[in-house]
C-alpha positions as protocol buffer text, in pm:
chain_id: "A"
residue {
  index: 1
  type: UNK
  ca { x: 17964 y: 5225 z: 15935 }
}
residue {
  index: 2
  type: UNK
  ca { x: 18065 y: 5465 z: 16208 }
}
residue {
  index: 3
  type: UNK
  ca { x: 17702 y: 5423 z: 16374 }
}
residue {
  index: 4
  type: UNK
  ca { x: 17675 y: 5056 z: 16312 }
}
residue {
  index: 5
  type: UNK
  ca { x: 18015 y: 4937 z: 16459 }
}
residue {
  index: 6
  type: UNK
  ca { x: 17916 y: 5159 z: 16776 }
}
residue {
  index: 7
  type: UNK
  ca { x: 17581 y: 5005 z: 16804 }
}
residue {
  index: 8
  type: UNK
  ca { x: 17721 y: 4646 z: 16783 }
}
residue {
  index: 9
  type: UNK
  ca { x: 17930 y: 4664 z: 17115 }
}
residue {
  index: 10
  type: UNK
  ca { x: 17599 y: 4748 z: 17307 }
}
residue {
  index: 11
  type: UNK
  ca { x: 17339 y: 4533 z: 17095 }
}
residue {
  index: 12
  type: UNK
  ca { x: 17589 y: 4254 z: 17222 }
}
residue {
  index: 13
  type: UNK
  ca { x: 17379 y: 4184 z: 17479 }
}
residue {
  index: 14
  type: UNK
  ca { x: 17090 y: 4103 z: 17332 }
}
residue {
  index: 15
  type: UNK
  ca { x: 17261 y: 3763 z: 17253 }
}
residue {
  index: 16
  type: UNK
  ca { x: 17178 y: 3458 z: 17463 }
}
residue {
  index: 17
  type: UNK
  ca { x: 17199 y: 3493 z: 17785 }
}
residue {
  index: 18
  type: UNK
  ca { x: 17242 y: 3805 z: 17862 }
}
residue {
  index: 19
  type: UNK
  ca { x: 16899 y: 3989 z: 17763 }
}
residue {
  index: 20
  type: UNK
  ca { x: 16783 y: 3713 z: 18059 }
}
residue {
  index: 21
  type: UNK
  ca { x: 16908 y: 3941 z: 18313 }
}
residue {
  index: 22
  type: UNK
  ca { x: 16743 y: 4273 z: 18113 }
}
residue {
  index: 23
  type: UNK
  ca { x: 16493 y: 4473 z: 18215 }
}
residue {
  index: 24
  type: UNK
  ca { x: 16231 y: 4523 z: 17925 }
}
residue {
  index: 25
  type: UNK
  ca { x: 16304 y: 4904 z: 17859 }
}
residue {
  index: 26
  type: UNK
  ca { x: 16611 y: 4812 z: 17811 }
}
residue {
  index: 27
  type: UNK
  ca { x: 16596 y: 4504 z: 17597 }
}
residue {
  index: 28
  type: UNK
  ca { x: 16353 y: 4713 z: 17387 }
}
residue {
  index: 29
  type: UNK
  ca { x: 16567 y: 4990 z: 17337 }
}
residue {
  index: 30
  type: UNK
  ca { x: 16873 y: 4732 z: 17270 }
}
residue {
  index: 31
  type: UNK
  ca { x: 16590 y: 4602 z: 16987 }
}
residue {
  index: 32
  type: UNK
  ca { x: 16566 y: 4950 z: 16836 }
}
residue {
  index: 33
  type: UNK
  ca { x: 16873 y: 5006 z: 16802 }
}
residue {
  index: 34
  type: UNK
  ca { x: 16939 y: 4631 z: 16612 }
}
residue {
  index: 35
  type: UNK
  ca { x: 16705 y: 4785 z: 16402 }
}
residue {
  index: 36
  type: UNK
  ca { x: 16952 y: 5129 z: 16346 }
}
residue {
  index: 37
  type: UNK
  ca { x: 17258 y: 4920 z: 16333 }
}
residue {
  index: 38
  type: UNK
  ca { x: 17092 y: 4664 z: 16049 }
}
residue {
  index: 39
  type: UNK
  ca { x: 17009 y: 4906 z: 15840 }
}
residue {
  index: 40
  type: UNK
  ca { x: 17341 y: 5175 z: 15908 }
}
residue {
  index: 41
  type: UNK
  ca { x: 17506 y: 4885 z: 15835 }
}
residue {
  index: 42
  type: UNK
  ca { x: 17364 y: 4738 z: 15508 }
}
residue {
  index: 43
  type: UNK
  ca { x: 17245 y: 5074 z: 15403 }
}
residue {
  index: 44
  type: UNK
  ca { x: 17621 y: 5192 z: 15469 }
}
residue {
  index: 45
  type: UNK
  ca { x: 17834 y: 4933 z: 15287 }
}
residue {
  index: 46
  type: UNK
  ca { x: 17562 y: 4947 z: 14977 }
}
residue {
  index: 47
  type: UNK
  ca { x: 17635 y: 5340 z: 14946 }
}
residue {
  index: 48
  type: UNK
  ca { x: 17994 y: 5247 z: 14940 }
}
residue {
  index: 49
  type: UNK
  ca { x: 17962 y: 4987 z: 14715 }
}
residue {
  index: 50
  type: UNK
  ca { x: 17742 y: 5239 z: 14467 }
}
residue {
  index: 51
  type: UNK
  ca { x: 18028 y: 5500 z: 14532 }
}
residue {
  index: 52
  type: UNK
  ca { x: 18314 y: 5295 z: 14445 }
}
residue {
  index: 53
  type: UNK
  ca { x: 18106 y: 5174 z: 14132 }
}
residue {
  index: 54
  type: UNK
  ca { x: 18037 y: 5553 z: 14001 }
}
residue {
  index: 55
  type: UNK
  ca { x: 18435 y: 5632 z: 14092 }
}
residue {
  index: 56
  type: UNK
  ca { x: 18483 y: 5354 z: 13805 }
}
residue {
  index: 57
  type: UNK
  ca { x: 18194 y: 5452 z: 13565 }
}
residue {
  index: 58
  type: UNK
  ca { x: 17952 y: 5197 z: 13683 }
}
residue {
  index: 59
  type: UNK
  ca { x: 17576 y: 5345 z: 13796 }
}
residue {
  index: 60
  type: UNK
  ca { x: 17443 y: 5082 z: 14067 }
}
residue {
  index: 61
  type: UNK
  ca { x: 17086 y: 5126 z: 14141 }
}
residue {
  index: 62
  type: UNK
  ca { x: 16978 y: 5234 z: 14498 }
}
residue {
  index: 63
  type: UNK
  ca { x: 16943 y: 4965 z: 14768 }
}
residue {
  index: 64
  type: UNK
  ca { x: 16754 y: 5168 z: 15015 }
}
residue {
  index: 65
  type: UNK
  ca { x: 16498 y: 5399 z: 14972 }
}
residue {
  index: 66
  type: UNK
  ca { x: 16459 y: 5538 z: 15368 }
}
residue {
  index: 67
  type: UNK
  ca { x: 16259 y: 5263 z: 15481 }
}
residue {
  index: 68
  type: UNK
  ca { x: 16149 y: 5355 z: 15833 }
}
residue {
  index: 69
  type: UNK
  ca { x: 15943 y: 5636 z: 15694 }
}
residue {
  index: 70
  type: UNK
  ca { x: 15737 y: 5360 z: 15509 }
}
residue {
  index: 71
  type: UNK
  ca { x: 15378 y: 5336 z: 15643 }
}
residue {
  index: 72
  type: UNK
  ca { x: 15315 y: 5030 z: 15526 }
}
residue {
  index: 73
  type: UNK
  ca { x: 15464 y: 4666 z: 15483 }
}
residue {
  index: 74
  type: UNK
  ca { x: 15412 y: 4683 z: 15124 }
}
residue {
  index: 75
  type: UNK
  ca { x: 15605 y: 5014 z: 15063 }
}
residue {
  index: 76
  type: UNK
  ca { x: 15869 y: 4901 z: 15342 }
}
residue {
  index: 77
  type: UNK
  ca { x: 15945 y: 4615 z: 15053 }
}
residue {
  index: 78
  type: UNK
  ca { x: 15980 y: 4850 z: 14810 }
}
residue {
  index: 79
  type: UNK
  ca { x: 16228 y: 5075 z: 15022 }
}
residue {
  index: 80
  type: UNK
  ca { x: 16446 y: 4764 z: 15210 }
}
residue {
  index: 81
  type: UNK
  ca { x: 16675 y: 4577 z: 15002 }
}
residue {
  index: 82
  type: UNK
  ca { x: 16555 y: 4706 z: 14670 }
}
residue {
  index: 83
  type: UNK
  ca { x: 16770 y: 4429 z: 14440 }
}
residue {
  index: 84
  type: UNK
  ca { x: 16647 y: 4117 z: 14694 }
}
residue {
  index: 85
  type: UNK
  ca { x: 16286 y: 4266 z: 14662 }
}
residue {
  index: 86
  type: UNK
  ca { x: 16264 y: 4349 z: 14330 }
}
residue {
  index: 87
  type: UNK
  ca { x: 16393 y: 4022 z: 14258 }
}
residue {
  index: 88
  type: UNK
  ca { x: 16170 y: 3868 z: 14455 }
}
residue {
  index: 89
  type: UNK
  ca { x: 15849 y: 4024 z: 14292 }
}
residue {
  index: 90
  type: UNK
  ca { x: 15953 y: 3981 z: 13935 }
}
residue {
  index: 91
  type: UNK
  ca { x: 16068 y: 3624 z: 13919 }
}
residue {
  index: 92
  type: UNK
  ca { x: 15859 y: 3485 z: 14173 }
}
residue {
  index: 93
  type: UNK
  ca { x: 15561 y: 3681 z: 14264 }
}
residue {
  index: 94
  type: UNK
  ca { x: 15504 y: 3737 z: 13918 }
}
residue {
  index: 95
  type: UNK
  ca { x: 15532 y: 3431 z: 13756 }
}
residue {
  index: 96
  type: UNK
  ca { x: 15315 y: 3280 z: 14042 }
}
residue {
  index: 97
  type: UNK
  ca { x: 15034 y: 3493 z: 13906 }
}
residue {
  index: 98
  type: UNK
  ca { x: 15110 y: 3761 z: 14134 }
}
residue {
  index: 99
  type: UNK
  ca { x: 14775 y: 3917 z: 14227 }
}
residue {
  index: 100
  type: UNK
  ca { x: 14576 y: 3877 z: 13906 }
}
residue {
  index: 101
  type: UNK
  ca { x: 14396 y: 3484 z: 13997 }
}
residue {
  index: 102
  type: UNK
  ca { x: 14190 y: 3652 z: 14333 }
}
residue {
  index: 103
  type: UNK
  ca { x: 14271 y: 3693 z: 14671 }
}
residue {
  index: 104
  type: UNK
  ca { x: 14284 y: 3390 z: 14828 }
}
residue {
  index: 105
  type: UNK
  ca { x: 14578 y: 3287 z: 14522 }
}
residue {
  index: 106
  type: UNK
  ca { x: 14721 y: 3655 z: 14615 }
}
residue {
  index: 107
  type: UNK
  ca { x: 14790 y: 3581 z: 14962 }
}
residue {
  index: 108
  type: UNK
  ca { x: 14892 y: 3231 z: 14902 }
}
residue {
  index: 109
  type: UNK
  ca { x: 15177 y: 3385 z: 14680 }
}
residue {
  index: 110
  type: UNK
  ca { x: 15274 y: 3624 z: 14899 }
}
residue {
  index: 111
  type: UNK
  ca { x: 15300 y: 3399 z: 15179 }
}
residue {
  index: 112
  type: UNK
  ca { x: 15512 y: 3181 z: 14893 }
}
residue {
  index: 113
  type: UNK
  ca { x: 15762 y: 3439 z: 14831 }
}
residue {
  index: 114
  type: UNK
  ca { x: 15828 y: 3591 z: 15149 }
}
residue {
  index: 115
  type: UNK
  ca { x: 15904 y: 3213 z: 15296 }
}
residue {
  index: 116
  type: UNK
  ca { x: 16159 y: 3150 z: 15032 }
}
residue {
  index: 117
  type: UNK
  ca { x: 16290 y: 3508 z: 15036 }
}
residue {
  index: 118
  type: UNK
  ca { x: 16316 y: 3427 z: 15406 }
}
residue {
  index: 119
  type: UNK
  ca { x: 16535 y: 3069 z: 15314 }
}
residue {
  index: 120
  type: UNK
  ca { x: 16730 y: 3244 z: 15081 }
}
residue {
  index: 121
  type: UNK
  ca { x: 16959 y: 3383 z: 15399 }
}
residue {
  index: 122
  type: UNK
  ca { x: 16999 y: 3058 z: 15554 }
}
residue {
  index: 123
  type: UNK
  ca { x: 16840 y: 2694 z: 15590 }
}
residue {
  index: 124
  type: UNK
  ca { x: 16739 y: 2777 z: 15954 }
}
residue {
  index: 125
  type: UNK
  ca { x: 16384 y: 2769 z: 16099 }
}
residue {
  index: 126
  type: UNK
  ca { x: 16453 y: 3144 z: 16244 }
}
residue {
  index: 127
  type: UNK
  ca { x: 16504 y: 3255 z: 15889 }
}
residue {
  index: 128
  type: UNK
  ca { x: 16188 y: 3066 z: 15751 }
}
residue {
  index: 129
  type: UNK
  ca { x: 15962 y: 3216 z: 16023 }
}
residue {
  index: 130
  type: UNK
  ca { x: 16105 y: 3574 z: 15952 }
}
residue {
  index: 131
  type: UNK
  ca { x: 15970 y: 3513 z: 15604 }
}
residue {
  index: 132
  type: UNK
  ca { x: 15649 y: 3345 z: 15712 }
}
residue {
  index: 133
  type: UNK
  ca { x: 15592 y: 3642 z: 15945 }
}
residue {
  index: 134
  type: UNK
  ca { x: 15640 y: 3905 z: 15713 }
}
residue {
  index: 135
  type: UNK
  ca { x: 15424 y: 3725 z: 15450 }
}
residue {
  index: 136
  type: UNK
  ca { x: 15195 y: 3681 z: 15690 }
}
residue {
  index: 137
  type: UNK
  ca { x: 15153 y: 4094 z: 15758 }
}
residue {
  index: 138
  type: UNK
  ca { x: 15115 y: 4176 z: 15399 }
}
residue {
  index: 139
  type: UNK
  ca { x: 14869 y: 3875 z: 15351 }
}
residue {
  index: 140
  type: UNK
  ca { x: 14659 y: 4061 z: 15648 }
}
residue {
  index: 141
  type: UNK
  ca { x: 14772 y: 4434 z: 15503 }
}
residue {
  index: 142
  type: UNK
  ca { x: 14580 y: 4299 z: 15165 }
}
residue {
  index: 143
  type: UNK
  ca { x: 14282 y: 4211 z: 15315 }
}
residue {
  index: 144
  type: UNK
  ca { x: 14207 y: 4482 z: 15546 }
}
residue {
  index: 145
  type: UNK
  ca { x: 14331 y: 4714 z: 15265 }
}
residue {
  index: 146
  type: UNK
  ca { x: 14593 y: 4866 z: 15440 }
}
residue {
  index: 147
  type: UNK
  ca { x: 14837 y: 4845 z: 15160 }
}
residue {
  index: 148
  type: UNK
  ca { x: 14622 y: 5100 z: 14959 }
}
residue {
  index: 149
  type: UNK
  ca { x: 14503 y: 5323 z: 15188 }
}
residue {
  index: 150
  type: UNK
  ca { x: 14849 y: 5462 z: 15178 }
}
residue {
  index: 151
  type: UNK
  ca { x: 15002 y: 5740 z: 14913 }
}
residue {
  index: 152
  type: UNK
  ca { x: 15173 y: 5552 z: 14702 }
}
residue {
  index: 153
  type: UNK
  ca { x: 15394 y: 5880 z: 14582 }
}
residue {
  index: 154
  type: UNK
  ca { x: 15721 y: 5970 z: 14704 }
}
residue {
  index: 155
  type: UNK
  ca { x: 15543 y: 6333 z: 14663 }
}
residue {
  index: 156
  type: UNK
  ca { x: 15389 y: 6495 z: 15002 }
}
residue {
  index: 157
  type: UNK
  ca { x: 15046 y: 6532 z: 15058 }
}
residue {
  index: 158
  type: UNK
  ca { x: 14909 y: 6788 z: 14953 }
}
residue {
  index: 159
  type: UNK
  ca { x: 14843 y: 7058 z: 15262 }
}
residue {
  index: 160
  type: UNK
  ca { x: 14480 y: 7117 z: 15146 }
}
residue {
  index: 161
  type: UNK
  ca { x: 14390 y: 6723 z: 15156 }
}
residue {
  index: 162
  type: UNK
  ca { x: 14364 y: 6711 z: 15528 }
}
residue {
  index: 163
  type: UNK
  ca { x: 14492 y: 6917 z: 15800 }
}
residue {
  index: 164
  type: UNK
  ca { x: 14837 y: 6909 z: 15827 }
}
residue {
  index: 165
  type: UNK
  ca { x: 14812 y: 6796 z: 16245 }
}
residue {
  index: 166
  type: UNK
  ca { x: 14573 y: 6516 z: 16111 }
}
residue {
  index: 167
  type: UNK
  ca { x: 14794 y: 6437 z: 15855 }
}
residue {
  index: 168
  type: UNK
  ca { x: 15104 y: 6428 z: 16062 }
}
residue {
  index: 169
  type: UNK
  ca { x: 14942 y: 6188 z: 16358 }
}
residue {
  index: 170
  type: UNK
  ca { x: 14832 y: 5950 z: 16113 }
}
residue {
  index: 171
  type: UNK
  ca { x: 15140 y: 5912 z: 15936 }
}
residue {
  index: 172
  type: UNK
  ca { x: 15357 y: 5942 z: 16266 }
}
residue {
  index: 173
  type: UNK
  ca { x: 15084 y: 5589 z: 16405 }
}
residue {
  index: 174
  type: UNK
  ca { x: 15132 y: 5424 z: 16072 }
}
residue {
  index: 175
  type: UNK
  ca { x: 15540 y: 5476 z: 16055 }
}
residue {
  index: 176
  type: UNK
  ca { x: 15570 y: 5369 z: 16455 }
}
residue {
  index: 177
  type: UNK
  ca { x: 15356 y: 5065 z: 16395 }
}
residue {
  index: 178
  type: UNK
  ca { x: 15557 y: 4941 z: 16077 }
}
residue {
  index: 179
  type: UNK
  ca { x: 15912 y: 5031 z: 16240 }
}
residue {
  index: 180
  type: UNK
  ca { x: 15760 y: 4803 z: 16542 }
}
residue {
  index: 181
  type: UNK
  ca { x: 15668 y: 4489 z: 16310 }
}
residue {
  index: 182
  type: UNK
  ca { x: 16002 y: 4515 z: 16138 }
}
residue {
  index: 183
  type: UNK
  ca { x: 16215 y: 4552 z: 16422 }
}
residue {
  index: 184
  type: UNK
  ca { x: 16029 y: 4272 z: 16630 }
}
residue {
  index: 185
  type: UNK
  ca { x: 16133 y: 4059 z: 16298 }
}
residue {
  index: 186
  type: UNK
  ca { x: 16478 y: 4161 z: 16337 }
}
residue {
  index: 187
  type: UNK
  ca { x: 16508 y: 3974 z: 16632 }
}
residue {
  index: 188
  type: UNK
  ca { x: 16514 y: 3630 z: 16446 }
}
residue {
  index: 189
  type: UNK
  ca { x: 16823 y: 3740 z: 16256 }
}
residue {
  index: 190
  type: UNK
  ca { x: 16980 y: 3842 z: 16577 }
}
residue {
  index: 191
  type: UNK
  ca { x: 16892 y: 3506 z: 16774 }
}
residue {
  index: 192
  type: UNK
  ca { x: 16907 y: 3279 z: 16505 }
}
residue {
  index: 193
  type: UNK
  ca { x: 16804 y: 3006 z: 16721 }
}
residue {
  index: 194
  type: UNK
  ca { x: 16367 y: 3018 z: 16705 }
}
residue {
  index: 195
  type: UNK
  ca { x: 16385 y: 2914 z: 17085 }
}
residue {
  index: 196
  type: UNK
  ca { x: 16581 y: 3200 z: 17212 }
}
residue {
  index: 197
  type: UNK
  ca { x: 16392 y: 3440 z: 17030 }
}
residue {
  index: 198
  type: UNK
  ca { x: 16093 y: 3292 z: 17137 }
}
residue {
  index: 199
  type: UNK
  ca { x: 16219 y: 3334 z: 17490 }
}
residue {
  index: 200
  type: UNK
  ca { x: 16337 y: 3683 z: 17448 }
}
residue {
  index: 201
  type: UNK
  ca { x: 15969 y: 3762 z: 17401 }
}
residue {
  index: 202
  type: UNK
  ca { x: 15892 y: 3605 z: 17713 }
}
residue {
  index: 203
  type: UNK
  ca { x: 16173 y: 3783 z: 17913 }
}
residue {
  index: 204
  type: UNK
  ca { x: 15999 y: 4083 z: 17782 }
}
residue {
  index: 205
  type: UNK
  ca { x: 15687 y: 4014 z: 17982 }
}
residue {
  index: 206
  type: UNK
  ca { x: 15893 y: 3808 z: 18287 }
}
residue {
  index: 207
  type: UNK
  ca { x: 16157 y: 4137 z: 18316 }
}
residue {
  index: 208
  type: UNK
  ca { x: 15905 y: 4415 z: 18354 }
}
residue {
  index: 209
  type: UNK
  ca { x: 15986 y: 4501 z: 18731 }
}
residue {
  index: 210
  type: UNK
  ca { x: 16350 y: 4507 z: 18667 }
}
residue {
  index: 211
  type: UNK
  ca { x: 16498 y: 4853 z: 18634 }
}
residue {
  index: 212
  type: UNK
  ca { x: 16632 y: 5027 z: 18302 }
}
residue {
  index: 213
  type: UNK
  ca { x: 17010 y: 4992 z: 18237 }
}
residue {
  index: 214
  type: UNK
  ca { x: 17062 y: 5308 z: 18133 }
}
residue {
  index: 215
  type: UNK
  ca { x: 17458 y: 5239 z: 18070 }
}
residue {
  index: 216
  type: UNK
  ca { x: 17313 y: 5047 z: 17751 }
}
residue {
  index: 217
  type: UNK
  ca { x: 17005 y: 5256 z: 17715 }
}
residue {
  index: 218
  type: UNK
  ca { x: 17165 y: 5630 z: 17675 }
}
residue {
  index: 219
  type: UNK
  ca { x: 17422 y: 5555 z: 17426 }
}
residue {
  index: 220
  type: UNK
  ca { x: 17245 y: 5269 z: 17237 }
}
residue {
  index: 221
  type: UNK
  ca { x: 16993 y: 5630 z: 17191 }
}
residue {
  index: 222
  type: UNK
  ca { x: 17253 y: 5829 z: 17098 }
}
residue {
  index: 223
  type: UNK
  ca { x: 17436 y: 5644 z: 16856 }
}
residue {
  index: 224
  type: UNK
  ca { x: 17102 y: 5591 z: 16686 }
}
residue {
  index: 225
  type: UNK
  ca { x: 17035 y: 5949 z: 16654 }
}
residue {
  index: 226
  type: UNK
  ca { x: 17153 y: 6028 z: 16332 }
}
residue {
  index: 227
  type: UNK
  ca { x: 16968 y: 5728 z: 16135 }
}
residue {
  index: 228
  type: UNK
  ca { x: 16621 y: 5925 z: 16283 }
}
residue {
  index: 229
  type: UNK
  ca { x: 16759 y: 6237 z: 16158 }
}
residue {
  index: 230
  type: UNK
  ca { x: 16846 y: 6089 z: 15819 }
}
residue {
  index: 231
  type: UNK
  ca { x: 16480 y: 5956 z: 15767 }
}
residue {
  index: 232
  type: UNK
  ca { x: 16309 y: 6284 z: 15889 }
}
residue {
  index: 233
  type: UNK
  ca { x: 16401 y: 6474 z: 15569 }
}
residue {
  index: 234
  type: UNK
  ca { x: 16161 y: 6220 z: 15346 }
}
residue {
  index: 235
  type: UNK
  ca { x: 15910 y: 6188 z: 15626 }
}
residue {
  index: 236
  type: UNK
  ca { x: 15567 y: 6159 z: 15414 }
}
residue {
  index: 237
  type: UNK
  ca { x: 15464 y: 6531 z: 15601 }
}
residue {
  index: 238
  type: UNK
  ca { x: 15751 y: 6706 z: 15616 }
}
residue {
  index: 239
  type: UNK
  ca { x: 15769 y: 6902 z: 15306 }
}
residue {
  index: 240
  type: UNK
  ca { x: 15461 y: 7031 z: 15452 }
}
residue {
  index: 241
  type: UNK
  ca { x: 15565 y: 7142 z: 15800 }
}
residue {
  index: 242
  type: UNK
  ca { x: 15930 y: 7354 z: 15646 }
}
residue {
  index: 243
  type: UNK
  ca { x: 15713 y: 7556 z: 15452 }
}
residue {
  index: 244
  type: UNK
  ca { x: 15720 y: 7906 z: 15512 }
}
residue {
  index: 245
  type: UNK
  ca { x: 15410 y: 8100 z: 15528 }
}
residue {
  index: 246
  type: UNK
  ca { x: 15497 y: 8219 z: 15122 }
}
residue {
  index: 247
  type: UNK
  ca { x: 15471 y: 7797 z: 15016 }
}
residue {
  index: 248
  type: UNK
  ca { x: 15881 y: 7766 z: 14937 }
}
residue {
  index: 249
  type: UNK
  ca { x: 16052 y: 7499 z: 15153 }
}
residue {
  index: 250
  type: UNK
  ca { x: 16337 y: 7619 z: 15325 }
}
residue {
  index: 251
  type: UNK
  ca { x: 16640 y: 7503 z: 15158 }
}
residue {
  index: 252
  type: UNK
  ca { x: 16942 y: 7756 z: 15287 }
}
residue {
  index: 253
  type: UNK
  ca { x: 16851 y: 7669 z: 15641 }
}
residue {
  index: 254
  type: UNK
  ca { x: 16820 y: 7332 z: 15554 }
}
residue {
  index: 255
  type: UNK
  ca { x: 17132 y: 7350 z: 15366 }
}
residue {
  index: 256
  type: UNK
  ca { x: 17280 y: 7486 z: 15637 }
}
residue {
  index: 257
  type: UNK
  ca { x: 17192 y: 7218 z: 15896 }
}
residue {
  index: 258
  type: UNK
  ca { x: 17306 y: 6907 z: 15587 }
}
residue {
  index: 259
  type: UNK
  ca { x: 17663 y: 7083 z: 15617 }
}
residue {
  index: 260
  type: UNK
  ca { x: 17653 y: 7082 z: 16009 }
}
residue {
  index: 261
  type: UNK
  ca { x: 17536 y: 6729 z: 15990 }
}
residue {
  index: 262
  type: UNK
  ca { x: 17796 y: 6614 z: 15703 }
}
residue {
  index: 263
  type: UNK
  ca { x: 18037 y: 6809 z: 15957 }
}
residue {
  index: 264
  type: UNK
  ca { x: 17994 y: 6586 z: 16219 }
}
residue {
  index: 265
  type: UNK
  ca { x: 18007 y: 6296 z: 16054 }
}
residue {
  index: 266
  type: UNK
  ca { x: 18371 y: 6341 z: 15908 }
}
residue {
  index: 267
  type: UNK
  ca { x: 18447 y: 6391 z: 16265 }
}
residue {
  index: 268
  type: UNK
  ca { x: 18311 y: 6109 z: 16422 }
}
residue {
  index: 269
  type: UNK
  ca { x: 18464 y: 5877 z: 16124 }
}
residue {
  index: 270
  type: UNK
  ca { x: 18813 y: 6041 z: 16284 }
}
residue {
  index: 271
  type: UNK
  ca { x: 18715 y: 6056 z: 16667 }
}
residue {
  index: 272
  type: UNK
  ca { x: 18487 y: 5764 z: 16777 }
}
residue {
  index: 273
  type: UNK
  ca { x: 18490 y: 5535 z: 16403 }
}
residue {
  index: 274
  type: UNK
  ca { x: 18415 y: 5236 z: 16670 }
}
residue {
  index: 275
  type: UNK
  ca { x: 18529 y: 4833 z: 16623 }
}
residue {
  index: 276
  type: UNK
  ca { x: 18532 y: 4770 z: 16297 }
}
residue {
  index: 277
  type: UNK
  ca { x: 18367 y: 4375 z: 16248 }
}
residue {
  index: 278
  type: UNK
  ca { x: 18218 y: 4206 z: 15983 }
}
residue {
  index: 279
  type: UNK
  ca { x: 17902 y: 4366 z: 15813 }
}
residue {
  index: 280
  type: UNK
  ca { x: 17606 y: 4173 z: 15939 }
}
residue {
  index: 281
  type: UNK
  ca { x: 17502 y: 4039 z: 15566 }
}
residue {
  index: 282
  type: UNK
  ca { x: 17824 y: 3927 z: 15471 }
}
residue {
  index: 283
  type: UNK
  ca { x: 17695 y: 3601 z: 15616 }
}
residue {
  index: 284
  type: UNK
  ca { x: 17424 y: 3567 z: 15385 }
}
């Protein structure tokens, strides 16, 4: 909550008009951190609601599985929103046949259930198209076979399957290029209205020459920090890279660093807790 209600003061101006008069570095880094302040946000008031729920002897299942790590669109649905998507596959996807009547009915389904998934946060055409777009990419992620080529374990790959460098680059191209296509679809939930989205892409390409604002770059970077740093842990190679040279992963220093981390935190919630405003899904 503390990251997200500091996020939303400067991702304020990617609202209509003012990401006209934006440089594109700057709109782009406003963009990536919509994308930190989405999911601090959701991710934050589902951990409370899953905390207040245990307090009273309820077990909630996990929303969010660290979805940025995912390194494909297929295992970023099964890490974002866990209840909408898990909804979505069994009494939709499923019952539409899923993907057991061939391809062509596979992708027709997906495109299906990721357009009404998309309607069910709103009757708008920005909503639709978010749905379209992201049925769209796992349509194409299916075909090219994308979708499989990826581990489908939580577990890290092994260090003797490939070399850990080759390993890491891979995974590092793969994570970038999903965070990319999910944070470009962000935009429609930000600009609800298709056309300014549409035109934010387009002042993208108009506002190259204009320089970087760095009084919304440096702290939009900042305050997006610690959502990186939460992913990294459960980044597919990581297990690899904090072994030591005897194969045990380092757990007092990473122990250590947690309890610096959890340390900060509780200060920040004290110091700099930011505006407090409604959480972005509440409207949905």
């Amino acid at each position: 909550m503390v990251i997200a209600d500091n996020l939303k003061d400067y991702t304020f101006w990617l609202s209509y008009p003012y990401y006209q008069g934006l440089g594109t570095i700057t709109n782009l880094t406003l963009l990536f951190g919509y994308s930190m302040q989405i999911f601090a946000d959701f991710a934050g008031y589902s951990l409370i609601a899953i905390g207040l729920a245990a307090a009273l002897g309820y077990t909630i299942p996990d929303n969010f599985d660290f979805p940025y790590i995912s390194r494909s669109l297929s295992e970023f649905w099964r890490r974002w929103h866990i209840s909408l998507s898990t909804w979505l596959r069994d009494y939709l996807y499923f019952p539409l046949g899923g993907n057991r009547k061939g391809k062509i009915r596979t992708y027709v389904n997906l495109m299906a259930v990721m357009t009404l998934g998309g309607l069910w946060h709103g009757a708008a055409w920005s909503y639709a198209v978010w749905g379209v777009y992201h049925g769209f990419g796992l349509a194409v992620e299916r075909f090219f076979g994308f979708d499989k080529s990826k581990n489908q374990s939580k577990d890290p790959i092994p260090a003797t399957a490939k070399p850990i460098w080759k390993q890491l680059l891979f995974d590092s191209i793969s994570v970038l290029a999903i965070f990319a296509f999910v944070s470009l679809g962000w935009l429609l939930f930000k600009l609800p209205r298709f056309e300014e989205a549409v035109e934010f892409v387009v002042c993208l390409f108009r506002n190259v020459k204009i320089k970087p604002g760095w009084t919304y770059i440096i702290p939009t970077l900042i305050f997006s920090i610690p959502v990186v740093i939460y992913h990294i842990p459960h980044f597919p190679t990581w297990q690899n890279l904090i072994k030591d040279s005897a194969g045990k992963p380092l757990n007092q220093a990473w122990r250590i660093y947690q309890d610096l981390a959890l340390g900060i935190m509780l200060a920040m919630i004290f110091l700099n807790s930011g505006n407090s405003k409604q959480f972005i899904y509440f409207q949905f």
